[in-house]
C-alpha positions in Angstrom: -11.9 -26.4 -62.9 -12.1 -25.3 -59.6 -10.5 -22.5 -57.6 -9.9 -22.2 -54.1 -9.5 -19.0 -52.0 -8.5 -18.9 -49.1 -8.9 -16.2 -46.5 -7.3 -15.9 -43.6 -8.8 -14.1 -40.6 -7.1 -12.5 -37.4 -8.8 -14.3 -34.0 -8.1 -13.2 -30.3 -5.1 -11.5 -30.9 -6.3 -8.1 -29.6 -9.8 -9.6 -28.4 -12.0 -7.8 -26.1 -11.9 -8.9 -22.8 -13.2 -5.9 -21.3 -13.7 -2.2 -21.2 -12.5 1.3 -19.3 -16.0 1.8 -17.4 -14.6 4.9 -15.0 -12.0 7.6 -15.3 -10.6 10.2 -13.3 -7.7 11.9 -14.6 -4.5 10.1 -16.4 -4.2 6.7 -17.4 -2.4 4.5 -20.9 -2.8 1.5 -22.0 0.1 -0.4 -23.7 -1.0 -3.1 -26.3 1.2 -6.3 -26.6 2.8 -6.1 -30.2 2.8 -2.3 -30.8 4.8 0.2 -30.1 2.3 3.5 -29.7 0.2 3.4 -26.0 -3.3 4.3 -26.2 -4.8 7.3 -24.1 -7.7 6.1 -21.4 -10.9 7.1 -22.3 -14.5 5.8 -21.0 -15.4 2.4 -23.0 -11.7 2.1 -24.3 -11.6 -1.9 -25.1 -9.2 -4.2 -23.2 -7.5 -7.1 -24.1 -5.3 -9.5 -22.7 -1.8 -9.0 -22.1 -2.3 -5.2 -22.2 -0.7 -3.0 -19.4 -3.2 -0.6 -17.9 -1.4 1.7 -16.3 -2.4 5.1 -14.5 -0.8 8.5 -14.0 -2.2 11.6 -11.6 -5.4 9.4 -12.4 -7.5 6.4 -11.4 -9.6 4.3 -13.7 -11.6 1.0 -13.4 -11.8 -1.9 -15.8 -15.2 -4.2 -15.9 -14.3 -7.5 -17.3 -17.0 -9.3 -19.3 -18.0 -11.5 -16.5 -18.5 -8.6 -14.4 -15.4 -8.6 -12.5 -14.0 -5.4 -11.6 -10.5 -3.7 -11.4 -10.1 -0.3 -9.7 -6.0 1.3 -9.9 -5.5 4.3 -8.0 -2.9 7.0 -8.9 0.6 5.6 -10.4 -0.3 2.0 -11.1 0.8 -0.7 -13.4 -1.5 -3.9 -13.8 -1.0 -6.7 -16.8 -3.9 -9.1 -18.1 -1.8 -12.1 -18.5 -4.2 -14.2 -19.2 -8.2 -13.9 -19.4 -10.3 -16.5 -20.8 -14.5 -16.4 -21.0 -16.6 -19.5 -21.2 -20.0 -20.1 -20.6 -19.1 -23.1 -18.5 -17.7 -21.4 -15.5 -15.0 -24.1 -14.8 -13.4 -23.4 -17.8 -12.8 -19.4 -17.8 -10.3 -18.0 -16.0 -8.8 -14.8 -14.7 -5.0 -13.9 -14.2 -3.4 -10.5 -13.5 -0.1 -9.5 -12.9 0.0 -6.5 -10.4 2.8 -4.4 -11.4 2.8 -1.2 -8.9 0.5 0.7 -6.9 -2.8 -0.2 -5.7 -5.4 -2.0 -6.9 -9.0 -3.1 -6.0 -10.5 -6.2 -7.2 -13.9 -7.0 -6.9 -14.9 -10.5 -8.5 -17.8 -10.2 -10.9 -21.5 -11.2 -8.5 -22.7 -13.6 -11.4 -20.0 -16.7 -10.8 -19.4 -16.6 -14.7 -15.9 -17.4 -13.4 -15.0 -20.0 -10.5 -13.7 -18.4 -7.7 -10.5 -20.9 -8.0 -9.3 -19.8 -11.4 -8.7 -16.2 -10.3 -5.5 -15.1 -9.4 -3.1 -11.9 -9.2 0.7 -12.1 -9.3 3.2 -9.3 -8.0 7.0 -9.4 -7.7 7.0 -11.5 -4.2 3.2 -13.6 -4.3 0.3 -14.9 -6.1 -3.1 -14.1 -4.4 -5.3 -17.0 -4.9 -8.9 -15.9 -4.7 -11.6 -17.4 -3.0 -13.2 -13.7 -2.2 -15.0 -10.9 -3.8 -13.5 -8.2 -2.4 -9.8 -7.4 -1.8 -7.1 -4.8 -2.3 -4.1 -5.3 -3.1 -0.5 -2.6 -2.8 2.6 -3.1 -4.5 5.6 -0.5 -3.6 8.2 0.1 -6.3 10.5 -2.6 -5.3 7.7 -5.2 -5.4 6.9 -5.5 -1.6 3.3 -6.4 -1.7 0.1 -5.6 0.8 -3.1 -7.7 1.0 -6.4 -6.6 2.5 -9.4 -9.0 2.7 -12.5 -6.1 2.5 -15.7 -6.9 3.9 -18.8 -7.4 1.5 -21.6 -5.1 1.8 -23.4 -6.0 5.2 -19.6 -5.6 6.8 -19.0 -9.6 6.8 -16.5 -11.6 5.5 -16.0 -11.3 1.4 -14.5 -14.7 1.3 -11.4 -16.6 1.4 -7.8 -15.4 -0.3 -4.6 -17.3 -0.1 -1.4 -15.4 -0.1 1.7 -17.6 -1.5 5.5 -16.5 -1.6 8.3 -18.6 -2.1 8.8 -19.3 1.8 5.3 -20.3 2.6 1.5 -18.8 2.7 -0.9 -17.8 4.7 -5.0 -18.0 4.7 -7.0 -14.7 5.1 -11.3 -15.2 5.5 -12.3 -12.5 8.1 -13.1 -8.8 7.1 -9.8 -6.3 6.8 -7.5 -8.9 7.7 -4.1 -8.1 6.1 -0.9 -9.5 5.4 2.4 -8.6 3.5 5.3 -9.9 2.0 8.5 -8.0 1.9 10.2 -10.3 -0.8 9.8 -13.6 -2.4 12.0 -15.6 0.1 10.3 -14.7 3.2 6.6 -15.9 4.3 4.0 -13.8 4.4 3.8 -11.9 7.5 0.8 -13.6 10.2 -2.4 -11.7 9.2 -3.8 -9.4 11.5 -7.1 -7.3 12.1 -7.1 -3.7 10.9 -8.8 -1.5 13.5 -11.3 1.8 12.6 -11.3 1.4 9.4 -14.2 1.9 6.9 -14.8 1.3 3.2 -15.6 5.3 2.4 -12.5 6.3 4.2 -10.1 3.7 2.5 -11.5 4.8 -0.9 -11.0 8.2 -0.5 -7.5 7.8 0.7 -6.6 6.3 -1.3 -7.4 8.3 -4.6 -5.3 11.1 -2.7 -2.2 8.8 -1.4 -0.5 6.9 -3.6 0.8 3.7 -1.7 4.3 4.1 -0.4 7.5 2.1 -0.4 7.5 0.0 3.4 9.8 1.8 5.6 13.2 -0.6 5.0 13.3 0.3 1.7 12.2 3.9 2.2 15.3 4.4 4.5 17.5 2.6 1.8 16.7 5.1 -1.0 17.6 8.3 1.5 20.9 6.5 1.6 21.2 5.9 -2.3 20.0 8.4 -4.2 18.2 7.3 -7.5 17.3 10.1 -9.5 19.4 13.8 -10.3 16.7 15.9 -7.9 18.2 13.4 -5.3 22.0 14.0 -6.0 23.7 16.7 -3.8 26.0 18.1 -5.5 28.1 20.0 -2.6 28.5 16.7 -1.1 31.9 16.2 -2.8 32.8 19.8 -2.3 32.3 20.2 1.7 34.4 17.1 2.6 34.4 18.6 5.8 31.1 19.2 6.8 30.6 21.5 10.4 27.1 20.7 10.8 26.7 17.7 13.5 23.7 15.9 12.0 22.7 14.3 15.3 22.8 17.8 16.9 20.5 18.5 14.0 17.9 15.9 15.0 18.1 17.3 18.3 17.1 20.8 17.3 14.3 19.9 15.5 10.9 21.9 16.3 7.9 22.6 15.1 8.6 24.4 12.1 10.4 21.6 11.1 7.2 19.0 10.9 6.7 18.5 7.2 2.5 17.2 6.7 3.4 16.0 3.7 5.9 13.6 5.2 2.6 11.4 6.3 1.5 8.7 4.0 -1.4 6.4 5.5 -0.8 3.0 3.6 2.9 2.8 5.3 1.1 2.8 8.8 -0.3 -0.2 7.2 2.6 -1.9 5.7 4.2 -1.3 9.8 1.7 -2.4 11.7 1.7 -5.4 9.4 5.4 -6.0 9.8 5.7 -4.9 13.9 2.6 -7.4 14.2 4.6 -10.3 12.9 7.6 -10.2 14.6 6.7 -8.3 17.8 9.7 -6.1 18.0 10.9 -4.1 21.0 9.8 -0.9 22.2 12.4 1.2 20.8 14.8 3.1 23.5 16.2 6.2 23.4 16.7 10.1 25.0 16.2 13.9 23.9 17.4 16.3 26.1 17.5 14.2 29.4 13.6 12.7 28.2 13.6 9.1 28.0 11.2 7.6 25.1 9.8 3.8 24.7 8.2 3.0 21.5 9.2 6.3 19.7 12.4 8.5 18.5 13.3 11.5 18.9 12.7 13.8 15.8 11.2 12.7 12.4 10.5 8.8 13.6 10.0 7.4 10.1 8.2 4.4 10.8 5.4 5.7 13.4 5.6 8.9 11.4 5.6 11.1 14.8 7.8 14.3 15.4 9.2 15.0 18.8 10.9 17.3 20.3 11.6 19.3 23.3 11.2 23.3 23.4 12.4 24.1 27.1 10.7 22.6 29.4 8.0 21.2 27.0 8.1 17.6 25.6 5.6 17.7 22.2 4.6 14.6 20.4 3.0 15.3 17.1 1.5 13.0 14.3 -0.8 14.0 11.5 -1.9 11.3 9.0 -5.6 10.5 9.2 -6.1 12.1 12.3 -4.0 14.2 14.3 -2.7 14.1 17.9 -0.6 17.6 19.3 0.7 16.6 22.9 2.7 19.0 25.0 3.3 17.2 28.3 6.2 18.8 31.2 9.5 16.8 30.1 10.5 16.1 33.2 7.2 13.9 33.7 6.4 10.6 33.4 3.3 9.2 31.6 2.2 5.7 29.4 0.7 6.6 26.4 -1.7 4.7 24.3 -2.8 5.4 20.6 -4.9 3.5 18.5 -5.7 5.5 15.2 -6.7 3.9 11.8 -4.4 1.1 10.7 -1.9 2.0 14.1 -1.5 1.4 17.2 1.3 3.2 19.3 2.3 2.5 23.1 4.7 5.1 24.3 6.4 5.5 27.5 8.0 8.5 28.6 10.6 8.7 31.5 9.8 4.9 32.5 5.9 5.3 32.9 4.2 6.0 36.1 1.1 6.9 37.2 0.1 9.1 34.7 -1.5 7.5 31.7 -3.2 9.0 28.5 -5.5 7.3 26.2 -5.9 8.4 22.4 -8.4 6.8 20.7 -9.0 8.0 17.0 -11.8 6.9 14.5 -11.2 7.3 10.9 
């Protein structure tokens, strides 16, 4: 008589794909199938469909072809699907990018082909013909794409950026592109200007990337958490404070550095680029501006005012400019700052004309 046993062993459901390999601060990982998240640590293994996820942190994971995926602060990235061969044709590498930023640099071996990589978020898919890219997603999914440079400052590659509405083709160093949401086309890539690797990678780790400016101004409308309720609004029906008037009075006390956030100068000048809008018109106590507003401007992130008869323009991101120029003058301005270009006009132009050139 003869007796069979039969064993049954568990096989890639929690398989290694690969590993933590640097970690500053906070992160989690949350493991398809169980319920308890697993606190980053150095060498922590990594397997597909988990959701790496960082706090007031930053972490990178090394796949096991030597790819490598760097999140910044507050960032949400899923392995959907990751599959190692020795036959390069038949491995492939898909990520869903969740929130926040990410940097992906494809392993220097090949042990995957460049055509079976790709990362989704809300609005595209990145197809991957590079090494070397970034990638931001906002909390409402709108989604950033930067084609970095390889180490001699040259082109990384080729990425193809797909929405639902059409794509575009990115192969020169930091040219960018973004997609608002899935029905619209990526925006036409252009050029970043004075940027450099070590001061993108240091930003970065300080600023968390930011929602772009439409749906920055829709959540001051609608508030989405209690710390954003006010709770005298239904008690002073009748309020006496004229808001405008407000806007008016602002000064210098009033500019807020931590209003600046570097990555939405990015996201604008993506979005301005592609459909070339108007220099924006208006007037603060009898000064005419072109290209800014008055007060807080939220999009070019510049405060301006007028305290008797000075006119200041003030913008600190990056760099920082401090103008104080006679209001009743008339001058052109031109700034071109990392990831921004501004053209101002004050009072209709002239022949007075000021050049700000900033490098990061």
């Amino acid at each position: 008589m003869y007796f069979w046993l039969l064993v049954l062993f568990p096989f890639a459901a929690n398989a290694q794909v690969g590993a933590i390999s640097e970690l500053n601060g906070i992160g989690e990982i949350l493991r398809q199938g169980t319920d308890d998240s697993l606190v980053a640590e150095l060498q922590l293994g990594i397997a597909s469909m988990d959701n790496i996820r960082t706090g007031n942190g930053r972490l990178s994971v090394r796949f096991l072809d030597d790819s490598v995926v760097s999140l910044t602060e507050r960032s949400s990235i899923v392995v959907d699907e990751y599959v190692f061969d020795p036959d390069p044709s038949r491995s492939r590498l898909a990520l869903n990018m969740a929130s926040g930023t990410a940097r992906f640099l494809t392993g220097a071996l090949g042990r995957i082909n460049l055509n079976r990589i790709s990362i989704r978020t809300p609005v595209a898919t990145i197809a991957i013909r590079g090494t070397n890219l970034l990638t931001s997603v906002s909390e409402i999914g709108s989604t950033m794409v930067i084609l970095l440079p390889d180490e001699n400052g040259e082109s990384s590659g080729e990425i193809v950026v797909t929405s639902m509405a059409g794509e575009v083709v990115m192969n020169e160093p930091w040219q960018a592109t973004a997609v608002t949401v899935s029905e619209s086309p990526p925006t036409p890539p252009v050029i970043l200007q004075g940027l450099t690797m070590t001061f993108l990678n240091n930003l970065l780790i300080v600023n968390p990337p930011d929602e772009i400016q439409d749906a920055v101004d829709e959540q001051a409308s609608s508030p989405t958490n209690l710390l954003d309720v006010d709770l005298l609004e239904d008690a002073l029906e009748d309020n006496e404070l004229d808001e405008d008037a407000l806007d008016d009075e602002i000064g210098r006390l009033d500019i807020d550095l931590l209003a600046a956030d570097f990555l939405t100068d990015l996201l604008n000048t993506l979005q301005v680029s592609a459909t070339k809008k108007d220099a924006q018109v208006s007037e603060i106590d009898g000064v005419k501006l072109e290209g800014i507003l008055p007060g807080f401007d939220k999009q070019n992130q510049t405060y301006t005012f007028v305290e008797g008869e000075v006119l200041t323009i003030f913008r600190s991101v990056e760099n920082t400019f401090d103008l104080e120029l006679d209001k009743d003058g008339s001058y052109n301005i031109s700034v071109l700052t990392a990831g921004l270009a501004l053209d101002i006009t004050i009072n209709g132009g002239g022949d007075n004309a000021i050049y700000i050139t900033q490098s990061p």
